[in-house]
N, C-alpha and C positions, 0 to 999 in steps of 0.2 A: 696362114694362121700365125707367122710371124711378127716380129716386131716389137713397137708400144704404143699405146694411147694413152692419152690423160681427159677427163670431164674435167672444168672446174664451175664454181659457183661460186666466187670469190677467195675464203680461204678455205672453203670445202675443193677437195678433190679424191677420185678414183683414179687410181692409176693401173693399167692392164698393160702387165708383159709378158709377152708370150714368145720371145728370144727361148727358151727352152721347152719350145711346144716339144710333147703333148702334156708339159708340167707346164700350168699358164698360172702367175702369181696375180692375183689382183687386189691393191693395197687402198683402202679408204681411211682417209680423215678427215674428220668434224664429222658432223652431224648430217645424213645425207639429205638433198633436198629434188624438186624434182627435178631440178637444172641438171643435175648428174646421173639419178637416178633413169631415167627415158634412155638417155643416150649408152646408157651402161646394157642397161637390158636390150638394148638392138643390139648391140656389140656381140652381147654373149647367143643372141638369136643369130648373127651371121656367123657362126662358129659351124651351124648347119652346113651350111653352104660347102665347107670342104667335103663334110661328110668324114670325118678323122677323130677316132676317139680321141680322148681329154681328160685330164683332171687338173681340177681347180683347187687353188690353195688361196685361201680369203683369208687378207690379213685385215681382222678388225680391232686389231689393241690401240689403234689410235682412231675410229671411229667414235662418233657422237650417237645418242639416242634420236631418232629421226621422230616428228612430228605425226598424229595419228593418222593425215592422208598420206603421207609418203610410207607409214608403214602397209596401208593399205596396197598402196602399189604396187609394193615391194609383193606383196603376198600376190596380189592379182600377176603380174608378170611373171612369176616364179610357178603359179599354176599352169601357165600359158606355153611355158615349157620345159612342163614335164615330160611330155613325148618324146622330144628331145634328150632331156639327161637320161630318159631310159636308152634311147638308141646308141647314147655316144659318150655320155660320162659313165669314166669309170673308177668315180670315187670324186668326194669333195672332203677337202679338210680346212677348217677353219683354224686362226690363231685368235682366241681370247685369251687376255693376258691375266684377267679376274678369274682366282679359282673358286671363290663363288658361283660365279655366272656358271663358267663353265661347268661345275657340276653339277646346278640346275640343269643347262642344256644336254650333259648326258644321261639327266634321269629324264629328261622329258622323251628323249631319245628312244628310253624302254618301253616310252607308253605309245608313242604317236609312230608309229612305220615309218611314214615320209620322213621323221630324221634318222631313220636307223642307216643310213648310206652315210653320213654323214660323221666326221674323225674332229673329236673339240681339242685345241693344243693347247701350251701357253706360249710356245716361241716358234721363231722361226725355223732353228735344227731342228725341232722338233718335228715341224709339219716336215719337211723335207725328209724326215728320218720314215715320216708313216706313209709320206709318197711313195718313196724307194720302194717300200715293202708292199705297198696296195699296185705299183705298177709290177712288184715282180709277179707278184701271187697271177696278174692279168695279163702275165706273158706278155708285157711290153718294155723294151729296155730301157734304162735309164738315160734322161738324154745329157751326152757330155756338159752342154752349155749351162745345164744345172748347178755340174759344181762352182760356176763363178757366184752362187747364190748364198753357197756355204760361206759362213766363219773362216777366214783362213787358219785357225787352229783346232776347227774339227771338220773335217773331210769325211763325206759317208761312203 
């Protein structure tokens, strides 16, 4: 479950690091398209394959708005495993940097179930700060190689 990956699509890229499994960061910018999108979602579907809980911190502050097929995609993949995030994630937390958006996304949150698992941030301490706390709550510990993720002037 180690390491990193990067999609790209020219100046579009995903990038998946998972040097601090079971905290696995995965960071998009621009706009996704399906260049990245495919190969992003087989990625997070070989995460099976260990069989090892997870959680995911999705940094989209510098994300683009994707095109109405790739949003579709995104939804049909993301239904496709759900089975999966039941068995084996345990927590996802997203970073939007709009507190706008994001407080749409956590009232939508209230209405729709499917996002109530889901932690909206505006920065990166932040998400790590609600990692910390949604791995402790799940009796998993923190994994050292985390803190090179931190700010060197706030350490959690």
């Amino acid at each position: 479950m180690g390491g990193e990956r990067r999609f790209q699509d020219g100046r579009i890229e995903v990038h998946l690091d998972h040097r601090a499994a079971p905290l696995l960061v995965h960071t998009w910018v621009g706009a996704p398209t399906m260049r990245v999108v495919e190969p992003y979602f087989a990625a997070v579907a070989e995460l099976a394959e260990a069989g090892e809980r997870y959680l995911i911190i999705t940094d989209a502050s510098r994300a683009g708005r994707p095109d109405a097929s790739v949003r579709r995609a995104i939804t049909q993949h993301s239904a496709a495993l759900a089975a999966q995030r039941e068995a084996l994630s345990v927590g996802s937390v997203v970073i939007v940097s709009n507190a706008l958006v994001r407080g749409a996304l956590t009232a939508m949150s209230w209405v729709d179930s499917s996002m109530a698992e889901v932690d909206y941030v505006k920065d990166l301490p932040e998400a790590l700060a609600k990692s910390r706390a949604v791995l402790m709550t799940r009796g998993m510990a923190w994994p050292p190689a985390a803190d090179a993720l931190c700010p060197q002037d706030r350490r959690f």
